[in-house]
N, C-alpha and C positions, 0 to 999 in steps of 0.2 A: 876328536877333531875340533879344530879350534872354529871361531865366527866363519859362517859362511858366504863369500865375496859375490858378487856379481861377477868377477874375474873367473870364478872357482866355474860359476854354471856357465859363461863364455864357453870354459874350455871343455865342458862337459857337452853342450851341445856342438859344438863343433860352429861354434857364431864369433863375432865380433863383441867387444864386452859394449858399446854403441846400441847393437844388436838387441842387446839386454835392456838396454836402458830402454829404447824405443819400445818394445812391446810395455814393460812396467807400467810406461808413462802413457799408452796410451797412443802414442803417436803412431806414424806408418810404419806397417813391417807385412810381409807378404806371409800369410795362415800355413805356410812352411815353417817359416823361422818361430813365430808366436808356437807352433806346436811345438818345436824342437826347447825352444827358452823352457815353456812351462812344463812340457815332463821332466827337462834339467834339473829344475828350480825344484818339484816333487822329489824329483830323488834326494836331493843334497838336502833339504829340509831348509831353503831359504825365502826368506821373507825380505823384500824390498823396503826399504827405509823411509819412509813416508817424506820425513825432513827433510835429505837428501835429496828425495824426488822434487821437494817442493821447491829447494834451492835453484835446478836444472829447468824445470820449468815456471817459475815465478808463482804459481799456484799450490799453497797448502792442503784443498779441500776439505778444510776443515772450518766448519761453523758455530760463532760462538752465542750462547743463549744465555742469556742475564736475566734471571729473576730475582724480585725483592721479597717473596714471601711465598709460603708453600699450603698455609692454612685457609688458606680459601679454596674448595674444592674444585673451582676452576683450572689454576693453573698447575695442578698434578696434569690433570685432563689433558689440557691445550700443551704441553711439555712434550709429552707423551706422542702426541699425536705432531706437534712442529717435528720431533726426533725424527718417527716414522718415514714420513714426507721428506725428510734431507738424505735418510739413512736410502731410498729408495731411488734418489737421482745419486747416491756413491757420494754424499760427503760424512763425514766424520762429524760429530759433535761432539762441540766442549761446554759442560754447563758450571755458570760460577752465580753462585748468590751477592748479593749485594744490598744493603741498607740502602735505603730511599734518600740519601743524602749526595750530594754533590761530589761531594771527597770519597765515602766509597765508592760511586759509582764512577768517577773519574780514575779511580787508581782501580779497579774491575776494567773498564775500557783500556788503560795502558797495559796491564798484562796480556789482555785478547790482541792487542797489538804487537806485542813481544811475541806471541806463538804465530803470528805472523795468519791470522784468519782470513779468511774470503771476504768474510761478511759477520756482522752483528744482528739479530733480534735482538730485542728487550720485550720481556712480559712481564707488566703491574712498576713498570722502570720508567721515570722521565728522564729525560735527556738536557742537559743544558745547550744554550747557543754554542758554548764555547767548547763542548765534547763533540757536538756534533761539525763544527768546524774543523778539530784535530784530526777525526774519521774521515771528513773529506780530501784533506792535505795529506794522507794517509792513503788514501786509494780506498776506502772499506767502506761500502754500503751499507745503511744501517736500515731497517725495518723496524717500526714500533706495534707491540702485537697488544690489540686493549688498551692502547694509550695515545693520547696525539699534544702535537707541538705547535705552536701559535708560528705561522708564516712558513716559508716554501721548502725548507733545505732539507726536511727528513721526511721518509714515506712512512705512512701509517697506516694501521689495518683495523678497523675499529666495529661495532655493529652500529646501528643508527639510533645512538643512545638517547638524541634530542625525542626523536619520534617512538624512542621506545619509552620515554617516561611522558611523552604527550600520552599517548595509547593506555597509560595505567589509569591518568585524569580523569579519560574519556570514561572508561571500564567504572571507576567508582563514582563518579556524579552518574553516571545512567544507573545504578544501582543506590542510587538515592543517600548517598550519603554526604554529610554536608559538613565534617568536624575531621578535618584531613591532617593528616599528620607527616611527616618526612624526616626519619633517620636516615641523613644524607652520606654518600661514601665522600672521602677525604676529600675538603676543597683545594687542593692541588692537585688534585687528578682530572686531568681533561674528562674522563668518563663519570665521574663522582658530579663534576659542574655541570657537565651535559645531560645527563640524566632528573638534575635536577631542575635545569632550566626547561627543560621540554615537560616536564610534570608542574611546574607552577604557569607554564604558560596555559596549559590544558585546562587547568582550574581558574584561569582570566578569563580564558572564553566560556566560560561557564556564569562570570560574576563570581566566582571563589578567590580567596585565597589561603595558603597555610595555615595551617591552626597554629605550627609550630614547625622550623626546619632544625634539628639538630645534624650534628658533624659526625657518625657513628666512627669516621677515623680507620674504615673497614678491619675492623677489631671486634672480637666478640665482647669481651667484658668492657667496653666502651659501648658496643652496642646496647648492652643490656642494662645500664643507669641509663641511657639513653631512654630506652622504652619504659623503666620506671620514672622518669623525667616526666615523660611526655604522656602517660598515662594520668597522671596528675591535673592534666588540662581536661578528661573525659573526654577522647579522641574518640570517633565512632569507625575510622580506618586510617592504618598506618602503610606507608610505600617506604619499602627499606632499598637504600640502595643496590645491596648485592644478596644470593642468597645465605651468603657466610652470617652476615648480619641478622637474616632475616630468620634464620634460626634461632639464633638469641636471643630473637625479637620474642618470636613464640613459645622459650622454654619460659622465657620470664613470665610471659601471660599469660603460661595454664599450668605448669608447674608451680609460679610466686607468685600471684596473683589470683589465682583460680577465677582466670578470663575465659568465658567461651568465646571461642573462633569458629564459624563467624557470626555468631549470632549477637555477639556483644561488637565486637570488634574485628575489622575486617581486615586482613595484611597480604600484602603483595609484596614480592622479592623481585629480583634482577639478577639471571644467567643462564637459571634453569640446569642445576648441576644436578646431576642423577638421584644426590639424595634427597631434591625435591618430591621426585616423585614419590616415594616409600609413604606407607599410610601413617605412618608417627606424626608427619607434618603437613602431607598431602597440598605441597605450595601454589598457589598462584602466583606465576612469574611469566617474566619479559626472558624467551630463549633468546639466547646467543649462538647464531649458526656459526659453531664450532668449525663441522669439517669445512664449510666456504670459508670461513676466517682463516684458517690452518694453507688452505689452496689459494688463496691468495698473497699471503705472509710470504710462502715460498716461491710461488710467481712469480712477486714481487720482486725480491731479493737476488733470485736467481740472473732476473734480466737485468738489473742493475751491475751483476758482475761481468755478467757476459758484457754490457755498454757504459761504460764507465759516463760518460754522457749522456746519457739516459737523464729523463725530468723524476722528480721526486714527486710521487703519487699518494693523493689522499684517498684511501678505500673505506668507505663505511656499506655496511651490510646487514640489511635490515631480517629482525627477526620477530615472531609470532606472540600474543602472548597466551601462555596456555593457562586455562583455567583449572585449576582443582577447586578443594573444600575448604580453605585456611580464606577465602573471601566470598561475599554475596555475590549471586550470579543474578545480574538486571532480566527481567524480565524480558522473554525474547530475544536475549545480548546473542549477535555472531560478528564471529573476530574479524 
């Protein structure tokens, strides 16, 4: 038997091929007809055409996710987990990678608009004025997941990166250290500058400043001349921007160096990815509350479709830092 029609299950259930379409899509049909469609459709082995559907009623239900890199153990994580959370309100996800450049991410954005999407995240992705203008002319709410945009037009979902790298300042001058170092993530990343401007403010109100800020590029083998750079000055504690880096940081300073941590040198990370935990590296880091990032990304997004008029929302969500062994614990220090 050749493709199976909507027509074919009409006349199988004894309905209106309309009929058909209504229960598919979702719309009204009295749990008569919807029973009669869908044992139809069981028997004939048909499956409704998403496309089509989407034609009929203006909506695709499908979501697209943009990421610019997979080596940071975060955004396997948070991927995973945005999927989960769309997959569980019935949208569909499409996921496309894209270079941190303008031109891929602008021609990544045109094709998510050729599949005719609901909506966009982006994770570890900036956005220009000018894409996010096309999305809006467009109809397509965009959500930025871990990243944010200077002025009103796009919603972002971020943790409270200023105050998450105040909080590592506080952590190592109470722990008496005084020779502070910062492998900084990428200064075009709204997160990379915030994290670092809330960590050199924290060492001003102390009377500190940097020993040294490098650009780690969130890259490991940039990270790791990075921390051979900066070890060079006799740093007494380094604050890595993320914990991708902050890995790096430590293979170089007890593997190629033969550093004790933390007895020589004290290091703090940013994300608190699962492999912090593991005793290889045992990190002190700034978590990033994941599942409330993830529940509000989708929140977000979701209302923005349902109200196309809807205002674009700055979400920041502040996280803990948790201590392990990779730095000096201050005397009496509670978080």
């Amino acid at each position: 038997m050749g493709k199976v029609t909507s027509l074919d299950v009409a006349r199988r259930a004894g309905v209106s091929q309309s009929a058909v379409s209504r229960v598919f899509s979702g719309a009204s049909a009295s749990a008569l007809t919807a029973q009669k469609v869908r044992r139809a459709a069981e028997q004939l082995g048909y499956r409704p055409n998403p496309l089509a559907r989407a034609m009929i009623t203006g909506k695709s239900r499908i979501i697209g996710l943009v990421v610019a890199y997979l080596d940071n153990q975060f955004y396997p994580l948070a991927l995973e987990r945005l999927s989960k959370a769309l997959q569980e309100k019935d949208y569909h996800i499409m996921v496309f990678m894209a270079a941190n450049t303008p031109d891929s991410i602008g021609k990544v954005v045109q094709d998510l608009m050729d599949y005719q999407v609901d909506g966009i995240i982006t994770a570890s992705v900036a956005m220009t004025n000018d894409l996010t203008r096309r999305c809006s002319e467009a109809g397509i709410p965009v959500v930025m997941f871990n990243r944010g945009q200077d002025g009103g037009g796009i919603s972002s979902v971020t943790s409270a990166n200023v105050t998450g790298g105040r909080r590592v300042a506080e952590f190592l001058v109470a722990g008496g250290h005084r020779r502070v170092a910062h492998v900084a993530g990428w200064e075009g990343s709204s997160t990379g500058r915030d994290r670092q401007r809330g960590f050199v403010e924290g060492l001003a109100a102390a009377g500190m400043a940097p020993l040294a800020i490098v650009d780690g590029m969130y890259d490991r083998e940039t990270a790791m001349q990075a921390a051979r750079n900066v070890m060079a000055l006799a740093p007494d504690a380094i604050f890595v921007g993320n914990d991708h880096m902050a890995f790096a940081v430590l293979d170089v300073l007890r593997g190629e160096l033969g550093v004790c941590v933390p007895r020589d040198v004290s290091v703090v990370g940013y994300d608190d990815v699962p492999l912090a935990a593991w005793p290889a590296y045992a990190l002190t880091t700034v978590r990033q509350p994941l599942n409330r990032m993830v529940e509000a990304t989708v929140d977000t997004l979701l209302a923005q479709i349902a109200d196309a008029d809807r205002p674009a929302q700055k979400i920041e969500i502040d996280g803990p830092l948790i201590v392990r062994a990779s730095a000096r614990v201050p005397e009496g220090w509670t978080p």
